[in-house]
C-alpha positions as CSV (number, residue, x, y, z in Angstrom):
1,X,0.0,0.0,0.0
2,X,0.7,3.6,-0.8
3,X,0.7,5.8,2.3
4,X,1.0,9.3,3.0
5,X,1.8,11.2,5.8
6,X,0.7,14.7,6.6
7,X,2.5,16.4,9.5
8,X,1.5,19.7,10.5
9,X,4.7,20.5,13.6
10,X,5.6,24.2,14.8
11,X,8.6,23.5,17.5
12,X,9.0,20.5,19.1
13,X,11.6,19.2,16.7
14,X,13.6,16.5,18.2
15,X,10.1,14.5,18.4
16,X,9.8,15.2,14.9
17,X,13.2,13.9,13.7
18,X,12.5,10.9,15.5
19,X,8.6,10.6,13.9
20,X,9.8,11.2,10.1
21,X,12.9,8.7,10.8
22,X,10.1,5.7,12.4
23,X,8.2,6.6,8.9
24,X,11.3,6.5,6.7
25,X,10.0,3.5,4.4
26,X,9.8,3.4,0.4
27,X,5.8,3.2,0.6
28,X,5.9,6.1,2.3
29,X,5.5,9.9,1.4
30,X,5.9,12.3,4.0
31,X,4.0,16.0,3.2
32,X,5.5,18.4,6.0
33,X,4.1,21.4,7.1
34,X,5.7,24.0,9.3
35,X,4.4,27.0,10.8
36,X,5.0,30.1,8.5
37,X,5.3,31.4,11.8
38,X,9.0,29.6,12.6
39,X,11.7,31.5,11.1
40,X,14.9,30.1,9.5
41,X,13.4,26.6,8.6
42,X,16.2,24.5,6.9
43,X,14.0,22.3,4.4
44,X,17.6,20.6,2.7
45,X,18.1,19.1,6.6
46,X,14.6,17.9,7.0
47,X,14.5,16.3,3.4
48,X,18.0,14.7,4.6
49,X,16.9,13.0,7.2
50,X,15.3,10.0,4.6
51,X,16.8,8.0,3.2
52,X,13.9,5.6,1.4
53,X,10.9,8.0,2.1
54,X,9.8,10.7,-0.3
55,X,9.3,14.2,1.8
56,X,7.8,17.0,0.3
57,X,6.9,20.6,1.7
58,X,3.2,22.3,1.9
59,X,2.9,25.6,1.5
60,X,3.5,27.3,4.7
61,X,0.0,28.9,6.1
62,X,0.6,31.6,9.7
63,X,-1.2,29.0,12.0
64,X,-3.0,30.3,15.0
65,X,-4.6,27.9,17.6
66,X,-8.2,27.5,17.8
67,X,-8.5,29.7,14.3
68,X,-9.8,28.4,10.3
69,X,-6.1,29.1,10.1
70,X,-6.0,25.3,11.5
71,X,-8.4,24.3,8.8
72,X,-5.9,25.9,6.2
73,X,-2.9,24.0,7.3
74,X,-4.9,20.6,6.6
75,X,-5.6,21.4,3.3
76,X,-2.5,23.0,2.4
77,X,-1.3,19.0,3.4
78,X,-4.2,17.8,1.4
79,X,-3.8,19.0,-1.9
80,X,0.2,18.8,-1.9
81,X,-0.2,15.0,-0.9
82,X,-3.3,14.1,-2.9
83,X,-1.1,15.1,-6.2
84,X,-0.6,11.8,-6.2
85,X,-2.8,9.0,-5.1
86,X,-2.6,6.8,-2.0
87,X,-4.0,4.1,-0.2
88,X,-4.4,6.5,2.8
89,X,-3.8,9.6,4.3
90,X,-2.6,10.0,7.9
91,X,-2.8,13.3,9.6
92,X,-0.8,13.6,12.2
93,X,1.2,16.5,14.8
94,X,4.9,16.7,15.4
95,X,3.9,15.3,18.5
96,X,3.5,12.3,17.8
97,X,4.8,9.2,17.0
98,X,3.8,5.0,15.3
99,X,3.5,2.9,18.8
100,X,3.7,-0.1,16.2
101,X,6.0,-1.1,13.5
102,X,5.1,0.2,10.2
103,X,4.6,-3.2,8.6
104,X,1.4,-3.8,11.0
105,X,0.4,-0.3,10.3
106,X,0.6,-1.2,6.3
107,X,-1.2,-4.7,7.2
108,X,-4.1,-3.0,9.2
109,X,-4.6,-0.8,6.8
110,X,-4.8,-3.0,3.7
111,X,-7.2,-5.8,5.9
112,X,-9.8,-2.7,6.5
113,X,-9.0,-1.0,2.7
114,X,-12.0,1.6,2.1
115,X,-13.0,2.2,5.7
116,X,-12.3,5.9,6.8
117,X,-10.7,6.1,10.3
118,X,-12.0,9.9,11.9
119,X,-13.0,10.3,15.5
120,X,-16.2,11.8,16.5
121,X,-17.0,13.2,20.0
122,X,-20.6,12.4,21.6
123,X,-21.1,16.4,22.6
124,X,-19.9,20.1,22.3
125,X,-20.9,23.5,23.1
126,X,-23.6,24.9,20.4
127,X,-21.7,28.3,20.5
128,X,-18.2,27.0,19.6
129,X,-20.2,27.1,16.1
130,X,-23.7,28.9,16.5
131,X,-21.6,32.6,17.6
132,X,-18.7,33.9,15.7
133,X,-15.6,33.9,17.8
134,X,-13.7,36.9,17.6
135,X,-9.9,38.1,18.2
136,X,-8.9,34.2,18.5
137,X,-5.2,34.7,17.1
138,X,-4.8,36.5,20.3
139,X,-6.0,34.3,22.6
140,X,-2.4,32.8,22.9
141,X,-0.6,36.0,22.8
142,X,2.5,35.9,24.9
143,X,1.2,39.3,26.0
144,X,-1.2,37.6,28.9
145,X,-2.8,40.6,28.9
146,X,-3.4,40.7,25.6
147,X,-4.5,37.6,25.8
148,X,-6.6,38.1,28.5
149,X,-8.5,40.8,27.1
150,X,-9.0,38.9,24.3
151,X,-10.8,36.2,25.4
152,X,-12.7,38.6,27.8
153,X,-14.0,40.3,24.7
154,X,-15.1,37.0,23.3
155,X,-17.1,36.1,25.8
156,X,-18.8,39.6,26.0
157,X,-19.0,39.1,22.3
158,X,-20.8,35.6,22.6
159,X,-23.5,36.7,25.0
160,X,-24.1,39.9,22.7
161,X,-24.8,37.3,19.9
162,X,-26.8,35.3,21.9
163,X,-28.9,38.2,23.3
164,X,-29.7,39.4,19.4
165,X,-30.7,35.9,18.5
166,X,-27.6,35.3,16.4
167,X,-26.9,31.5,15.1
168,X,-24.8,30.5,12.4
169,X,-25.8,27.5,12.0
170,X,-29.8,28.1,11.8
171,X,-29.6,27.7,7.6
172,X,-27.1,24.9,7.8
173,X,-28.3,22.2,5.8
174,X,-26.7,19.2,7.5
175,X,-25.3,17.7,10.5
176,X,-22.9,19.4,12.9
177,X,-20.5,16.7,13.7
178,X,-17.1,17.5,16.0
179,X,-14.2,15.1,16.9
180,X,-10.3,15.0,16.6
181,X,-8.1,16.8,14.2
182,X,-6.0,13.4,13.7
183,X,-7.7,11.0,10.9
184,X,-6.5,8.5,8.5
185,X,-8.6,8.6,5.2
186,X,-8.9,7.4,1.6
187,X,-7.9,9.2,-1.1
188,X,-11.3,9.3,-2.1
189,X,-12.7,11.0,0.8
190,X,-9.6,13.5,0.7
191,X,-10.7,14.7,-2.5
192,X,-14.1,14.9,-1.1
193,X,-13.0,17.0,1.9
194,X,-11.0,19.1,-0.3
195,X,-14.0,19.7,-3.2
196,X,-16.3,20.8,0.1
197,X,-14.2,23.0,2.1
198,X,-14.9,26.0,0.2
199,X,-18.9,25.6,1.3
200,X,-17.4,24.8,4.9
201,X,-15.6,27.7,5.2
202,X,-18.2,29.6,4.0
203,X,-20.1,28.3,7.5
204,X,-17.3,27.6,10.1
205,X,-15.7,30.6,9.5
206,X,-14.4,32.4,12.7
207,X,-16.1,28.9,14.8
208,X,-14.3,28.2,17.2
209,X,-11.5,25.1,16.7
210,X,-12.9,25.1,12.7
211,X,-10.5,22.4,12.6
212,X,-12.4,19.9,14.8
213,X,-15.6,20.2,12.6
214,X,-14.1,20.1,9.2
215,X,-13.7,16.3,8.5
216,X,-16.5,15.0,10.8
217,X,-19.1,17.5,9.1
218,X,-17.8,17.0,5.9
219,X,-17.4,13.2,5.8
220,X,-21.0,12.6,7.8
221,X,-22.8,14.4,5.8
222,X,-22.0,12.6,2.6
223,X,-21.8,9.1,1.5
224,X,-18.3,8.3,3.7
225,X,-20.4,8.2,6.7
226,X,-21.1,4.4,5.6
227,X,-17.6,3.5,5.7
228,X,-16.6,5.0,8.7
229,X,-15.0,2.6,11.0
230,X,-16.5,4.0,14.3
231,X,-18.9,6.6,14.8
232,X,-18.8,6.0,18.6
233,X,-15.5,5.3,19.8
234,X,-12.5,8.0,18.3
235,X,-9.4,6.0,20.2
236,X,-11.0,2.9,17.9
237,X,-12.1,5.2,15.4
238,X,-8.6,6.9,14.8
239,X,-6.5,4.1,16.2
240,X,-4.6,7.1,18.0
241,X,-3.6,6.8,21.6
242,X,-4.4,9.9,23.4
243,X,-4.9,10.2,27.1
244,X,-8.2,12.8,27.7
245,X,-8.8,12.2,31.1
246,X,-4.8,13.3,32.6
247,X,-4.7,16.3,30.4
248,X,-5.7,18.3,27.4
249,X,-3.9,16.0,26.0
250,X,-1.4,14.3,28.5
251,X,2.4,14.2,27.3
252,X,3.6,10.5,28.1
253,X,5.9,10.0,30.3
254,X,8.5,7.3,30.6
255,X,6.9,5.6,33.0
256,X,3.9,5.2,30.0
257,X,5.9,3.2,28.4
258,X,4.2,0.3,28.9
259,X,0.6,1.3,28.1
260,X,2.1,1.9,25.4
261,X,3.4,-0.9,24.1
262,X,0.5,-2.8,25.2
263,X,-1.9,-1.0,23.7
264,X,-3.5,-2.2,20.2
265,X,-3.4,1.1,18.8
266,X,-1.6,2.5,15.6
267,X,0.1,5.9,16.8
268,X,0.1,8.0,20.1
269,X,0.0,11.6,21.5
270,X,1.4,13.7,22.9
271,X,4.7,13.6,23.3
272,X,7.3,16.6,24.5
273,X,11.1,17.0,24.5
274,X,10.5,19.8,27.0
275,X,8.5,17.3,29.6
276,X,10.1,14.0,29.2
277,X,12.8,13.6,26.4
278,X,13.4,9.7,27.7
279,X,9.9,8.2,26.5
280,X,10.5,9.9,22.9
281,X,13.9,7.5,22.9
282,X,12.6,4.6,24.2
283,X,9.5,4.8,21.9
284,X,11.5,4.7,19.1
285,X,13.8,2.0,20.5
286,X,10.0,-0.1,20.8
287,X,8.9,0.4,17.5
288,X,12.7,-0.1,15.7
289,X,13.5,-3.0,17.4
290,X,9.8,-4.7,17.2
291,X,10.5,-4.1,13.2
């Protein structure tokens, strides 16, 4: 099977040496994209790292959490990788990494062929999509202040909305659906995502977290939703490890190490060079030497 690998990382890098050197195979094409935001970023040492891998660059989009910039940065991936067609298409973060070889990855994949693997979450707050959400590049600002005052004004701005009887959503036509920004699709469903965001945008523009409605809205309402491998269970569903209930996500530790391993899952996150450098070694130890 043909896969490719979309990788959306903005710091962080050690993880990400370590995650593009796990996926070095030669049925493998890596699609990187890197913040517009980091300065001085050395493509010729990136592309260096492979040696059977293909790697290729998106084109760089200024990324702001919880912003349609998000959205931007997945289709900037989308339509440099879907230039040429692949089994699959795995999004993933610079912080993560495989938990399994890839030759179980390739051999999952090709015993569930034509299922789409995208997580879906059970509930979420009408107005991260029925209000407009404004001044959301700041809410990050390294000016707390700033960012303070930002998200102050959002929430005035939210109950101003609500008060005047504001929501977006009232003419949408289908299904809201919300999940995880990590998927593994088709290439058929990847031209479908990328032939409907123009109408998405058009609806989820200044939502809040765009990004965690684009494929679950698109994908549901449309004939994917039949192949979709779980509707109920997004760990399942996205065969990504990632811990909800210890953080927002948790960063593994080393002492993770063995959920990890003993977990039937395809890939993890999160994982920090800043928090625990050791697990990101031994990870890649697990998966090399289980090769």
């Amino acid at each position: 099977m043909r896969h490719a690998y979309m990788i959306m990382a903005h710091d962080n890098f050690y993880n990400l040496e370590k995650l593009l050197r796990l996926l070095d195979q030669p049925n493998n094409d890596i699609y990187l994209h890197i913040n517009q935001s980091v300065p001085d970023f050395d493509q010729d040492f990136w592309a260096g790292l492979l040696k059977s891998a293909t790697m290729s660059f998106a084109e760089r989009v200024r990324v702001f959490p919880y912003t349609y910039t998000q959205v931007e940065g997945i289709v900037s991936l989308l339509r440099a990788a879907t230039k040429t067609t692949h089994d699959y298409y795995h999004m993933l973060s610079g912080a993560d990494l495989p938990i399994k070889p890839l030759r179980e990855i390739d051999a999952f994949f090709a015993a569930h062929r034509g299922q789409e693997f995208v997580g879906f979450s059970s509930f979420f707050p009408p107005d991260m999509v029925e209000q407009r959400h404004i001044l959301q590049n700041y809410y990050k600002h390294r000016n707390l202040a700033l960012a303070r005052s930002a998200r102050l004004a959002n929430r005035l701005g939210l109950v101003a909305q609500k008060l005047l009887g504001i929501n977006r959503m009232a003419g949408f036509a289908g299904t809201v659906k919300k999940g995880w920004d990590w998927f593994s699709i088709t290439h058929e469903a990847a031209l479908h995502l990328l032939a409907g965001e123009p109408s998405f945008r058009r609806s989820f523009f200044g939502s809040y977290c765009p990004s965690e409605f684009f494929v679950q809205t698109i994908l549901y309402n449309s004939p994917f939703r039949d192949h979709i491998y779980s509707l109920e269970h997004p760990a399942a569903a996205t065969r990504r490890y990632i811990d909800w209930e210890r953080g927002q996500p948790y960063v593994f530790r080393l002492d993770d190490l063995d959920s990890l391993r003993a977990s039937p899952l395809l890939f993890a996150r999160k994982f920090m060079e800043t928090v625990d450098k050791e697990i990101i070694d031994a990870v890649y130890h697990m998966v090399t030497q289980e090769d």
